[in-house]
DOMARKOL-298236 format. One record per residue (C-alpha): y, x, z. Coordinates in steps of 0.001 Angstrom, whole numbers, plus 500000, padded with zeros to 6 digits. Example, Ala and Ser with C-alpha at 12.3 -4.5 7.8 and 13.67 -1.06 7.14 Angstrom:
2
<north=495500&east=512300&up=507800>
<north=498940&east=513670&up=507140>
# end
This chain:
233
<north=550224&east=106100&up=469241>
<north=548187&east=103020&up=470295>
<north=545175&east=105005&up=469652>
<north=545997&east=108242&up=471510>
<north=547046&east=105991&up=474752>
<north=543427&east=104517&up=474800>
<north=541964&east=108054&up=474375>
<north=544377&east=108869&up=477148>
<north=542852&east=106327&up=479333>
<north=538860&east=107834&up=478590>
<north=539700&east=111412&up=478511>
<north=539278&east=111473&up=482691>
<north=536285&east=109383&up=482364>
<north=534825&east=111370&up=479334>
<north=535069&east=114774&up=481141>
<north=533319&east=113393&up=484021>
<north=530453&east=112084&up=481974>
<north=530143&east=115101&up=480606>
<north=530458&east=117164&up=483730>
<north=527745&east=115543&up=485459>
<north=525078&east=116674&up=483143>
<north=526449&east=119572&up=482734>
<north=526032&east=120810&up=486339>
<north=522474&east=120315&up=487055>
<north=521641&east=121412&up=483606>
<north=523737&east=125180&up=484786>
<north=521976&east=124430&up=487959>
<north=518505&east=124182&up=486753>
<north=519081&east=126938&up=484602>
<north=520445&east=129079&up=487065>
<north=517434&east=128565&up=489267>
<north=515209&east=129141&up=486523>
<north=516751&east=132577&up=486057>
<north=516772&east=133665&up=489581>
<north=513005&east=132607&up=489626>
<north=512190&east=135109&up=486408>
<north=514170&east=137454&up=487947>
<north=512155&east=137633&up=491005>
<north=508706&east=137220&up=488958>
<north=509813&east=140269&up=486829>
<north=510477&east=142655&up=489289>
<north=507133&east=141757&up=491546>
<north=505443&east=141609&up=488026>
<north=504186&east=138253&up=488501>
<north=504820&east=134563&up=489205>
<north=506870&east=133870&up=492166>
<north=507494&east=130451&up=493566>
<north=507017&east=128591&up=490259>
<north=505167&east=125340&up=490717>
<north=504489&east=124276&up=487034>
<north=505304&east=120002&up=487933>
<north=508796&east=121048&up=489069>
<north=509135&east=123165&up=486150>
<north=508301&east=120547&up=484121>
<north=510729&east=118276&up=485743>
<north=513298&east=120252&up=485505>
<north=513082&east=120885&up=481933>
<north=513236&east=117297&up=481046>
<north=516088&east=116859&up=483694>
<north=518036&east=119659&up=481533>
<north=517071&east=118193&up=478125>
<north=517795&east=114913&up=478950>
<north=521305&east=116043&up=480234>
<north=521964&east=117804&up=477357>
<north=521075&east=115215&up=475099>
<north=523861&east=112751&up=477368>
<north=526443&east=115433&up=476462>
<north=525228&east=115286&up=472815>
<north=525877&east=111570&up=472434>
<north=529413&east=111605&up=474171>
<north=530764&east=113954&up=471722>
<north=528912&east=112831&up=468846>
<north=531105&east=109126&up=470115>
<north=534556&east=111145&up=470691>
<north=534375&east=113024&up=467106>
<north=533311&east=109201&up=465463>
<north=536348&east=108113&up=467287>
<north=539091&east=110566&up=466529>
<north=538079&east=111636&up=462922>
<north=540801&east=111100&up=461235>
<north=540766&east=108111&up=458415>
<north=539686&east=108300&up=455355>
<north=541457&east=106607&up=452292>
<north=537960&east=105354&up=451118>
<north=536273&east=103284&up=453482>
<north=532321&east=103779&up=453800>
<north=528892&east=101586&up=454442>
<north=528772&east=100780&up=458203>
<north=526263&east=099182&up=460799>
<north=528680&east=096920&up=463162>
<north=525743&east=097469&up=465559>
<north=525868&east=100706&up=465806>
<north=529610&east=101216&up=465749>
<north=529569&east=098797&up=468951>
<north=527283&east=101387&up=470825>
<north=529259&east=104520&up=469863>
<north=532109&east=102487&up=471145>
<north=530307&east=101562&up=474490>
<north=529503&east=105016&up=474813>
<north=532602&east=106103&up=474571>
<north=533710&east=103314&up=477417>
<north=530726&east=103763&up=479644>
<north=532503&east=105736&up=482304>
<north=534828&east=102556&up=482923>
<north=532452&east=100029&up=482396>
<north=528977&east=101094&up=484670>
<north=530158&east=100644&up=488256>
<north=531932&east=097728&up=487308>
<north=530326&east=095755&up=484685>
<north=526740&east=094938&up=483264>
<north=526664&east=094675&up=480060>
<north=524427&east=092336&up=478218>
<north=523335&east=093251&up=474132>
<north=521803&east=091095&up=471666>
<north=522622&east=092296&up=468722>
<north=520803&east=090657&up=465277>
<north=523155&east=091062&up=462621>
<north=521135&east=093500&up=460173>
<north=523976&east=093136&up=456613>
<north=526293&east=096364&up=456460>
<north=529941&east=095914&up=455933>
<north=532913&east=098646&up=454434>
<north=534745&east=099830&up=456839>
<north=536891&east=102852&up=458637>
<north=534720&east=103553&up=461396>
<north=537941&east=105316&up=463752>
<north=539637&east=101900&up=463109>
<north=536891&east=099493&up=464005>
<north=536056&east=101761&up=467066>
<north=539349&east=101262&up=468366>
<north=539412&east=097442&up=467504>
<north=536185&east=097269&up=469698>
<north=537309&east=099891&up=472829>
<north=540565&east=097977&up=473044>
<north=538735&east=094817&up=473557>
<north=536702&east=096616&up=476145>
<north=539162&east=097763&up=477995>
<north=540928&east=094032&up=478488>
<north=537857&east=093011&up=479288>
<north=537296&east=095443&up=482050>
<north=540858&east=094762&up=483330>
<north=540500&east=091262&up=483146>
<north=537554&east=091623&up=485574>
<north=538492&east=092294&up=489492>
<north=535001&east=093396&up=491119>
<north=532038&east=092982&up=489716>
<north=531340&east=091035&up=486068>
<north=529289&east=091171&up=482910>
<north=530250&east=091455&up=479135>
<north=528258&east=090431&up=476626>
<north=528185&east=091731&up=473041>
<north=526453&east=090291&up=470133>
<north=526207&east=090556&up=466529>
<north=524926&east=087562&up=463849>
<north=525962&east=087436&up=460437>
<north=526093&east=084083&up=457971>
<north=525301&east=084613&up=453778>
<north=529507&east=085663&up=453723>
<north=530272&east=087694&up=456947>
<north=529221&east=089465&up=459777>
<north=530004&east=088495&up=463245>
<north=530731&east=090479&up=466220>
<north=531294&east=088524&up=469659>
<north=532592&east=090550&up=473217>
<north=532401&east=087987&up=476005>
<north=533630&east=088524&up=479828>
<north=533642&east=086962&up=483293>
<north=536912&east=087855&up=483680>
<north=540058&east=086395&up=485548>
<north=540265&east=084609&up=481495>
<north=543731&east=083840&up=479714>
<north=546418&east=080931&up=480491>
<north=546260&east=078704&up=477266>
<north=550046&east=078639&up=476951>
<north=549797&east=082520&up=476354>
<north=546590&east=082675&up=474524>
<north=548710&east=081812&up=470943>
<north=550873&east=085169&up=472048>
<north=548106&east=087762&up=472999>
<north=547939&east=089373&up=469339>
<north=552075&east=089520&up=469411>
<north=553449&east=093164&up=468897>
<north=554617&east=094282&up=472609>
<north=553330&east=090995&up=474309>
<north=551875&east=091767&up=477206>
<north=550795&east=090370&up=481368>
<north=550308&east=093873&up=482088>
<north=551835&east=097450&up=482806>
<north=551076&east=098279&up=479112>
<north=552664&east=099127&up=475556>
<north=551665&east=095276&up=474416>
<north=550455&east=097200&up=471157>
<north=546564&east=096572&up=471902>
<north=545173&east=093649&up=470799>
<north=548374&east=093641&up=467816>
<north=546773&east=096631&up=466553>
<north=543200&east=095177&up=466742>
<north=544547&east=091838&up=464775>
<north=545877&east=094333&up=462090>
<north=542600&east=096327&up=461904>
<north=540641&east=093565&up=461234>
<north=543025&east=091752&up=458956>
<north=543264&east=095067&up=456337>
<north=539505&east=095108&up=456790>
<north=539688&east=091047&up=454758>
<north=538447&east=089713&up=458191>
<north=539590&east=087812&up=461102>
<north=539444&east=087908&up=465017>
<north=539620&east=084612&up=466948>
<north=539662&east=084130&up=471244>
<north=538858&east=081295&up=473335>
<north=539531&east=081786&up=477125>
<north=539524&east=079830&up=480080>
<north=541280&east=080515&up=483493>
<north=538899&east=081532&up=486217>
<north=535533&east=081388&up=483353>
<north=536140&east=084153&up=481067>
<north=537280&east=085378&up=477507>
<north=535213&east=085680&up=474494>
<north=536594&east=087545&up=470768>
<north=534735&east=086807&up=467766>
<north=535344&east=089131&up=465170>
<north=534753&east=088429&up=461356>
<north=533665&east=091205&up=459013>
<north=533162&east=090328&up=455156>
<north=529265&east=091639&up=454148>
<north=529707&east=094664&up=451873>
<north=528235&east=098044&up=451068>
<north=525217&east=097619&up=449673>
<north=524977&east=094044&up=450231>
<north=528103&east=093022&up=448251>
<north=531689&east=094002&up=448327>
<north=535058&east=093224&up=450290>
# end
């Protein structure tokens, strides 16, 4: 349920990422058909200048490569779980989630990557996508105009580490203990969020910590134990 309210929440945002490319790559090809057209019946080039051609080409294929990577996020998303979990890159994970996200993040937020961790862990990748877009989302909430989240990725000879900082409005200590409480929440929500997350990561063997200040900011660390092909969990 948690998870189809977040998807709720992207589904306007997804359609609009994936209408914008979509409408100068109908337009470019719609021009480019009108322009054959009018070659074919004077039986020779007509008002094709080969730079803008080659513009629009790359305009098209770029766009359709956008649209390419949005769904390719959704389906990673949604797929349903698996009973067996499989190898993962928490790196790349993060960018399929911030993919997914982008449409409430870019007018509002720069992000800021430096990712390093390079150890693969075992893991549901649906699950830890929606551990990572929940966090997200806070995050964008918690900031009121303009802000910046950071994400970055270490590891240690026993886990991998995956931090998502903000310049948010940050949390009140007295309710920081309560944030991962089932139906705790500050704001017009289920309160299911970040309880789901801290469940996620805890049947994944890790752990999820938060330190906040009021007016500064809110950072999560999230622990993942090293498996896959480097060990096991």
């Amino acid at each position: 349920m948690e998870k189809m309210a977040s998807l709720g929440t992207l589904a306007a945002g997804v359609a609009h990422e994936i209408n914008n490319p979509l409408s100068f790559l109908i337009s470019n090809l719609e021009s480019l058909v009108d322009r054959a057209k009018a070659s074919k019946e004077k039986g020779q080039l007509e008002g094709i200048n080969l730079d803008e051609l080659k513009a629009m080409s790359e305009e098209s294929l770029d766009g359709a490569k956008r649209i390419k990577k949005i769904v390719q996020s959704l389906r990673t998303f949604s797929r349903k779980s698996e009973s067996k979990r499989i190898t993962l890159d928490v790196n790349q994970v993060l960018e399929f989630t911030l993919s997914l996200a982008w449409n409430e993040i870019k007018y509002k937020v720069d992000i800021v990557k430096d990712y390093k961790s390079s150890s693969m862990i075992l893991g549901d990748p649906t699950e830890l996508s929606q551990v990572f877009l929940n966090i997200i989302l806070n995050s964008v909430q918690a900031i009121a105009d303009k802000g910046t989240i950071g994400f970055s990725t270490y590891e240690d000879d026993r886990c991998v580490y995956a931090k998502i900082s903000d310049t948010g409005c940050g949390i009140a200590q007295e309710i920081l203990p309560r944030i991962f409480d089932p139906f705790f929440s500050t704001k017009n929500s289920t309160g299911l969020g970040l309880s789901v997350t801290y469940n996620i990561i805890k049947h994944h063997g890790g752990d999820i910590k938060v330190e906040s200040k009021v007016g500064k900011g809110t950072t999560f660390i999230i622990e993942l134990p090293i498996g896959g092909d480097n060990g096991t969990v």
